[in-house]
Kinemage of the C-alpha trace (Angstrom):
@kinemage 1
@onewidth
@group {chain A} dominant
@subgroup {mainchain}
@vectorlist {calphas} color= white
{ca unk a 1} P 17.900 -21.350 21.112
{ca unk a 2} L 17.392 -21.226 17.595
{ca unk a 3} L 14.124 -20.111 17.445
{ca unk a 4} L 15.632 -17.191 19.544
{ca unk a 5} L 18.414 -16.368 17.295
{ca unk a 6} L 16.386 -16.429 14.553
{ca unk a 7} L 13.676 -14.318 16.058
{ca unk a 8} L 16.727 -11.432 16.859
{ca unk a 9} L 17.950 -11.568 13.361
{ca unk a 10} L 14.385 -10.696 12.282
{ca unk a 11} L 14.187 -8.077 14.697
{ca unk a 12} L 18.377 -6.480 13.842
{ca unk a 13} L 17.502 -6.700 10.195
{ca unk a 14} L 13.979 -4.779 10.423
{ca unk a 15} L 15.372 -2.139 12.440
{ca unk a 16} L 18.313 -1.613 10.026
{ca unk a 17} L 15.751 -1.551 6.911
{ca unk a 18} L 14.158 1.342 8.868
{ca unk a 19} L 17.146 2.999 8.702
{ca unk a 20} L 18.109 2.374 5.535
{ca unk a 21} L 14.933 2.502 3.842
{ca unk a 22} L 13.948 6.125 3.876
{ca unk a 23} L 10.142 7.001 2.779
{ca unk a 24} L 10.392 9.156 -0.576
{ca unk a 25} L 7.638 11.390 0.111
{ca unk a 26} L 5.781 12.936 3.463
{ca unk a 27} L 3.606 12.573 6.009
{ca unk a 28} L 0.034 13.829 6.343
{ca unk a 29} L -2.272 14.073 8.932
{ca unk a 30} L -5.314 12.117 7.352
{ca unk a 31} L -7.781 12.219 11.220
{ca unk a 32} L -5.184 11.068 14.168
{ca unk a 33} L -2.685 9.209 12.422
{ca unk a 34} L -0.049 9.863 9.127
{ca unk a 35} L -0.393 8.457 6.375
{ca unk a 36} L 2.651 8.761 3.516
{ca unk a 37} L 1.855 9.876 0.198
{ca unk a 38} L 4.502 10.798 -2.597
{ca unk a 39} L 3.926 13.039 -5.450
{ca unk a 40} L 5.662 13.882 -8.608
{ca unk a 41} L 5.332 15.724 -11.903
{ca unk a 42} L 3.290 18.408 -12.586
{ca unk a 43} L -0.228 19.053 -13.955
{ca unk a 44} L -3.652 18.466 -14.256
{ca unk a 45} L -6.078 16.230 -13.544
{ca unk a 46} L -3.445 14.571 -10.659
{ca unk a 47} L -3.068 10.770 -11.048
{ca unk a 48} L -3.715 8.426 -7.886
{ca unk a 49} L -2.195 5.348 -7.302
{ca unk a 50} L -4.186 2.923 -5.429
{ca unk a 51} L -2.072 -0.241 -4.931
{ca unk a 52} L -3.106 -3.689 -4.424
{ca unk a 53} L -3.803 -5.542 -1.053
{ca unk a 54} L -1.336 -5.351 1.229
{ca unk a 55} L 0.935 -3.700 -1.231
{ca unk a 56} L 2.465 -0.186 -1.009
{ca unk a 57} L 3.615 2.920 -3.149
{ca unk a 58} L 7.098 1.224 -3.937
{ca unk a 59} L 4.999 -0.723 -6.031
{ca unk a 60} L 4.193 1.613 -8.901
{ca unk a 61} L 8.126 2.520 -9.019
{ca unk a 62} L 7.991 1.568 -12.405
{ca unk a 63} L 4.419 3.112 -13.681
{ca unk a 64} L 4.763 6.455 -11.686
{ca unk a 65} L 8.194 8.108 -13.075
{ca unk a 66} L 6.256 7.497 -16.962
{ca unk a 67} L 3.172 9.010 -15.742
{ca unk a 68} L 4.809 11.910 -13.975
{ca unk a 69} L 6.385 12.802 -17.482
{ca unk a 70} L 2.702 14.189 -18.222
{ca unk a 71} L 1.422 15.262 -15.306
{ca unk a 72} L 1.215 15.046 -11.524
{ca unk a 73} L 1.246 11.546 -10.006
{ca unk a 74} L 0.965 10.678 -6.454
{ca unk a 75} L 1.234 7.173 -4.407
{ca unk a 76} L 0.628 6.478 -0.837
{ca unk a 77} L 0.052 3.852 1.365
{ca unk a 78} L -2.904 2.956 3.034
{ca unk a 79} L -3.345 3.208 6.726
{ca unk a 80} L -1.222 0.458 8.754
{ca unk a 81} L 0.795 -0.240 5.524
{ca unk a 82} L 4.290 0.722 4.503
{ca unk a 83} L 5.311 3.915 5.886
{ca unk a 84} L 1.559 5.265 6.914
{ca unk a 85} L 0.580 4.669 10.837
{ca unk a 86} L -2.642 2.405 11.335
{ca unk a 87} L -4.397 4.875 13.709
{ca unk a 88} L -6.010 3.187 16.574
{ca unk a 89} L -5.705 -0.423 14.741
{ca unk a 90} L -8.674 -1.114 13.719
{ca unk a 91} L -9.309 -1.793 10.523
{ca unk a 92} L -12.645 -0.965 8.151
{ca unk a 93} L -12.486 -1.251 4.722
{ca unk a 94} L -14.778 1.470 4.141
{ca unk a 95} L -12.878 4.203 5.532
{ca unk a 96} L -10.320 3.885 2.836
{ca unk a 97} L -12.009 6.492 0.615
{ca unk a 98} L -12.803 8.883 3.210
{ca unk a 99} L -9.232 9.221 4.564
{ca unk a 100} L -7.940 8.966 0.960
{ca unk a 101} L -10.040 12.214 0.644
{ca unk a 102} L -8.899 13.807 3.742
{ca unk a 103} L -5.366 12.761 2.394
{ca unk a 104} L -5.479 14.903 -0.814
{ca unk a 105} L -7.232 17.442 0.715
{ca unk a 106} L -4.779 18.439 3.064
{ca unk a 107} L -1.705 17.853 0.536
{ca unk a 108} L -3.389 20.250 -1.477
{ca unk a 109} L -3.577 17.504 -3.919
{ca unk a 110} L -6.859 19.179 -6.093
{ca unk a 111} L -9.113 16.884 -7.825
{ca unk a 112} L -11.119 15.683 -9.345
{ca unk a 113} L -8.459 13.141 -10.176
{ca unk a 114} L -7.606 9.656 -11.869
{ca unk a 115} L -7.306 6.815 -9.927
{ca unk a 116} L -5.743 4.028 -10.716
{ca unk a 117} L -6.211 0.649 -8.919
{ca unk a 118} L -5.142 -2.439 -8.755
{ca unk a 119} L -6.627 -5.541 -7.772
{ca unk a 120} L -8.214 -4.170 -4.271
{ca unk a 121} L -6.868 -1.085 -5.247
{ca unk a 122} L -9.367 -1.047 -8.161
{ca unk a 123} L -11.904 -1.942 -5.444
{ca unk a 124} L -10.917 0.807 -3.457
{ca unk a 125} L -11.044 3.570 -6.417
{ca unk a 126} L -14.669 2.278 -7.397
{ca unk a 127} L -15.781 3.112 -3.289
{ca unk a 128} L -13.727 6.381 -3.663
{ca unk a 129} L -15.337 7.080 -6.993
{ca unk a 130} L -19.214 5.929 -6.150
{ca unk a 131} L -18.855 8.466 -2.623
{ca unk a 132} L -16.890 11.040 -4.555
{ca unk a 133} L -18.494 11.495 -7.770
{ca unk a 134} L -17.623 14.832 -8.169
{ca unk a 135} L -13.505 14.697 -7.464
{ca unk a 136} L -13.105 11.715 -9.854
{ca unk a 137} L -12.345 12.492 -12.891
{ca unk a 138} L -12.000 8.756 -14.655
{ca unk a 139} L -11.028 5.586 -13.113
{ca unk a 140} L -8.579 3.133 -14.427
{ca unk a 141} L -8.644 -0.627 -13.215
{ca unk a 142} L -5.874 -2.847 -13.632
{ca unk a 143} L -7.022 -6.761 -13.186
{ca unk a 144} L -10.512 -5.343 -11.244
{ca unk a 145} L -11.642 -8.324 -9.204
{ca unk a 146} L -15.230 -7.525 -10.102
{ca unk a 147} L -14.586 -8.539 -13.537
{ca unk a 148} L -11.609 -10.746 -13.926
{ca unk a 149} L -10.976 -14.041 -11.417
{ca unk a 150} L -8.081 -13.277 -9.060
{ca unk a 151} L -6.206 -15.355 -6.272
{ca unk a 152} L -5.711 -12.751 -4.024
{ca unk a 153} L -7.792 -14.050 -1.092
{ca unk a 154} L -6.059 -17.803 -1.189
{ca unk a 155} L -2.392 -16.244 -1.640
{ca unk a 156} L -1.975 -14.897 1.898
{ca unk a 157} L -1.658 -17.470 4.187
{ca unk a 158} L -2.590 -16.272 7.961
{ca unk a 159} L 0.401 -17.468 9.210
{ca unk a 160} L 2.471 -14.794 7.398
{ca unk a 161} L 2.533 -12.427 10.181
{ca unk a 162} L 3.368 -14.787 12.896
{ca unk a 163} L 6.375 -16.022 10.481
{ca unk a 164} L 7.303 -12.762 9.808
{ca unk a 165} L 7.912 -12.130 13.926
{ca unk a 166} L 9.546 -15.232 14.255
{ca unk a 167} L 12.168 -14.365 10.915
{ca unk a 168} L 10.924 -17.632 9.641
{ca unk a 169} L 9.530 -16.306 6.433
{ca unk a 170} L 12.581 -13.505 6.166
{ca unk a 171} L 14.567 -16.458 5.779
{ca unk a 172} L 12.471 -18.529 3.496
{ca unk a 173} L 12.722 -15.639 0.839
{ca unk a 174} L 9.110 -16.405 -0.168
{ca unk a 175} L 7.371 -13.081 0.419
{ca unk a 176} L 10.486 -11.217 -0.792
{ca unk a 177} L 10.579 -12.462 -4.421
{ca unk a 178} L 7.777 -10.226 -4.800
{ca unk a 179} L 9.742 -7.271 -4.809
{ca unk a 180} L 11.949 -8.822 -8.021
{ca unk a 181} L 11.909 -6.329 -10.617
{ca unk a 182} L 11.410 -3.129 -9.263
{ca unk a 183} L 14.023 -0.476 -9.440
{ca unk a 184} L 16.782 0.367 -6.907
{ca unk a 185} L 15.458 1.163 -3.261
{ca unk a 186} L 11.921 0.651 -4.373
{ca unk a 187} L 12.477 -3.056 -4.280
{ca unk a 188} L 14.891 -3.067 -1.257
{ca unk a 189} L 11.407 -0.772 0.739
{ca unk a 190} L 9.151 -3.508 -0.638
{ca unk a 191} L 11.221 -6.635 0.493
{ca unk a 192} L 11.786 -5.031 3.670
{ca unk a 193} L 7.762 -4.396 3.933
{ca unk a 194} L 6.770 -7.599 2.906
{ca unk a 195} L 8.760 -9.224 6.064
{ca unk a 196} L 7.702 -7.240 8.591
{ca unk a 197} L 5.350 -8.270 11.290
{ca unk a 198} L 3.291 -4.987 11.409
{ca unk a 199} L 2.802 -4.706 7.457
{ca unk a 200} L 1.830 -8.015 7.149
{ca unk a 201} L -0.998 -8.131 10.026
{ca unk a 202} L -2.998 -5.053 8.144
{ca unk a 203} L -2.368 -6.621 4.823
{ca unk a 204} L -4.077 -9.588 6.289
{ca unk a 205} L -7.049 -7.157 7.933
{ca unk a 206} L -7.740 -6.200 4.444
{ca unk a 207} L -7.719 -9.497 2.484
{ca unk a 208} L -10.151 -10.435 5.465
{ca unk a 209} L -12.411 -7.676 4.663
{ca unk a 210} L -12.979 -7.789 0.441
{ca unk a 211} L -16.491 -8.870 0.430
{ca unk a 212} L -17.292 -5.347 2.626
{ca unk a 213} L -15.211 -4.143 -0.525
{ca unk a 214} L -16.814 -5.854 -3.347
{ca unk a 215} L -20.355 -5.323 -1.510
């Protein structure tokens, strides 16, 4: 019985946070399935914001207002994570650049652009850059796992999605103090992200992945 109650308060308190937690930019069609992107500022070359592993644009709520002082600046989430749809599931690491092209180029989003990435992210932007030489114009890599020693691989234990169903890791607050320092709904989105089920299982799909990544 309290497994059960505890499972329906997960389930109450993810559809409110849908409700609540609005996404702050649009959808695009990126080949059968939406992914969200949100750009601000205006200028040239546009900035991209490639977040780390299982993270989502809410992330760069503090980097992307500076940026967007100076030029354009756009964030999105990767397919299956925050507000983007995961197509038909699957999940290959190497089709992360391609729809992240398809993504700009039917935002109207013109390149070539700067990405910035973090952790996988940075992975990510070197794939986008080495198969998209000519629509990058300079890439920016923040704690690049290529060259600096990261945890990222032994921090997500593969029981966080099955906790996250159950409300068991809702309640234990653990995945949620990751959010602690960003600004206004942007941490409230990423809390609410980081406990749900759905996020979760992709973010694991891609920690499972890196060495396709790295390779």
């Amino acid at each position: 019985r309290d497994a059960y109650a505890t499972q329906s308060y997960a389930t109450v308190a993810t559809a409110l946070e849908r409700h609540r937690f609005k996404r702050p930019g649009g959808l695009v069609d990126a080949g059968g399935h939406q992914l969200h992107i949100y750009c601000t500022g205006r200028g040239a070359p546009v900035v991209i914001l490639e977040a780390a592993a299982g993270s989502m644009s809410p992330a760069w709520a503090w980097v992307q207002p500076d940026v967007a002082r100076k030029t354009r600046v756009c964030s999105y989430d990767r397919a299956g994570l925050g507000w983007s749809e995961a197509g038909d599931g699957r999940y290959v690491a190497s089709r992360v650049p391609e729809e992240l092209r398809v993504l700009l180029d039917r935002a109207n989003e013109i390149g070539p652009v700067v990405l910035v990435g973090h952790e996988a992210g940075a992975l990510f932007a070197r794939m986008y850059a080495a198969r998209f030489p000519e629509d990058t114009a300079a890439l920016v890599l923040i704690d690049d796992p290529t060259t600096v020693q990261t945890t990222m691989r032994t921090t997500f234990p593969s029981a966080w999605p099955w906790l996250a169903r159950a409300g068991l890791l809702r309640l234990s607050g653990h995945l949620s103090s990751l959010a602690e320092g960003l600004p206004g709904e942007s941490g409230g989105a990423m809390r609410a992200f980081l406990n749900r089920p759905d996020h979760l299982t992709r973010a694991a799909m891609e920690l499972s992945q890196l060495d396709e990544v790295t390779g």
